[in-house]
N, C-alpha and C positions, 0 to 999 in steps of 0.2 A: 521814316519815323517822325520827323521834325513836323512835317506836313499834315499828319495823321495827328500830334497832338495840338497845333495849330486849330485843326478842326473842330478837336473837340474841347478847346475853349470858346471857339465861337457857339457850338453847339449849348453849351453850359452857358453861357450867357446867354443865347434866347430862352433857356430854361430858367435861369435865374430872374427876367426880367416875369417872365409869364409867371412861375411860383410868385414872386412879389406883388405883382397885379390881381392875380387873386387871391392872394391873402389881404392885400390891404385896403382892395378898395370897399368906396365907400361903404356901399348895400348888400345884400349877397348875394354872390354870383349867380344863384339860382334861382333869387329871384322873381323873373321875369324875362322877361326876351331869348336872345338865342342859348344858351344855359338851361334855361326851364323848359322850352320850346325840346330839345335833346329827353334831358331826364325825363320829360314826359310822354315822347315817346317809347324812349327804354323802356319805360315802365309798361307800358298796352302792349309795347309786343311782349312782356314777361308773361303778364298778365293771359295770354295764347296758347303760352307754350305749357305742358300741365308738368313741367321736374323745374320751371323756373317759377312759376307763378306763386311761392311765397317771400319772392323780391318783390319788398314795396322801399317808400323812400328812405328809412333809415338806415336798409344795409344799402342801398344804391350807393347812398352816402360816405357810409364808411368803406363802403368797395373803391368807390373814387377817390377818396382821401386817401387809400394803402397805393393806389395805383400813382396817383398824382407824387407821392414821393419815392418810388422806386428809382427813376432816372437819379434822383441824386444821390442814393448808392453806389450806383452803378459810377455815377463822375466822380465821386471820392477817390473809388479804386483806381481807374483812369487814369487820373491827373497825378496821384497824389502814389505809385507805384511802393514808392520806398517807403513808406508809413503801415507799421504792422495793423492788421484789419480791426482788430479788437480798439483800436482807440479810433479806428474812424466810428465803431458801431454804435457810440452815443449822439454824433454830430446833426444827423435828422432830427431827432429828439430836439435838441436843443433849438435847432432853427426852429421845427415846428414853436417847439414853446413860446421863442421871442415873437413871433408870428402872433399864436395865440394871445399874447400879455400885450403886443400892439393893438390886436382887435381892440380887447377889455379895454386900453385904456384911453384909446384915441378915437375909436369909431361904434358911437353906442348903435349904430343901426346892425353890427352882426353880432353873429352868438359865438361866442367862444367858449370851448368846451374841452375836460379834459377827454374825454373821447377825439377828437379831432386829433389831440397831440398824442394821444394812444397810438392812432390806426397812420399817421404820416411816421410815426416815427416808427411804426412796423411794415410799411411800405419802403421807407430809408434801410432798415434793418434786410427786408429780402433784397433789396439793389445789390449791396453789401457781401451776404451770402451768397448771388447768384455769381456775380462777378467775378469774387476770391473762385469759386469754382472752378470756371472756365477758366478763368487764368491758369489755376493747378492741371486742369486737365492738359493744356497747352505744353505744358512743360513737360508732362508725363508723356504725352504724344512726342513731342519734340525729342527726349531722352531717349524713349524707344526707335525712331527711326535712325538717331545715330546709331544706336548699339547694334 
């Protein structure tokens, strides 16, 4: 167990480094280079397929934004076992926000948007529900095998 939560601080610390990295830096990660180089090909292959092709960039966007904060649902529940779920399910929100309120105030080259902090903090919000799930189901399995 020691070992297992050992890991997933380390885990949670490369995610916290890379969530902070792109939330704050300077320009947007998308940019240009390897970021836009990606999204733009996500996009041509959507653009191929005829049940994907009315993916252009603003749900790309907000798809990766909900995706981008899932993981830290998921380490809420993780780390943080004994904390009833309902008060971890604001905590994404909030980061995202402080994220967002850093962009607006310290780096005029991105956009900060209350969409952004919508769709992280509904990406935080499934980590959160997915997690609590599996956990319950774990115990329900476990309960039953003893019985």
């Amino acid at each position: 167990m020691q070992g297992t939560l050992r890991f997933s601080r380390i885990l949670l610390l490369g995610y916290l480094v890379l969530l902070i990295t792109a939330s704050l830096w300077p320009t947007p990660v998308d940019g240009g280079g390897f970021i836009w180089t990606i999204t733009s090909e996500v996009l041509k292959f959507c653009r191929n397929i005829e049940w994907l092709n009315w993916l252009q960039y603003n749900q790309l966007e907000a798809l990766a934004n909900v995706l981008f904060y899932v993981p830290l649902g998921v380490f809420l529940v993780v780390l943080l076992p004994k904390v009833k779920f309902w008060y971890l399910l604001p905590i994404p929100g909030i980061v995202s926000a402080g994220m967002e309120l850093a962009q607006r105030l310290a780096l005029p080259a991105r956009y900060s948007t209350l969409d952004d902090v919508y769709h992280n903090a509904l990406g935080g919000l499934i980590g959160v529900v997915i997690s609590v799930c599996i956990r319950q189901l774990k115990k329900w399995l476990s309960s039953r095998r003893s019985a």
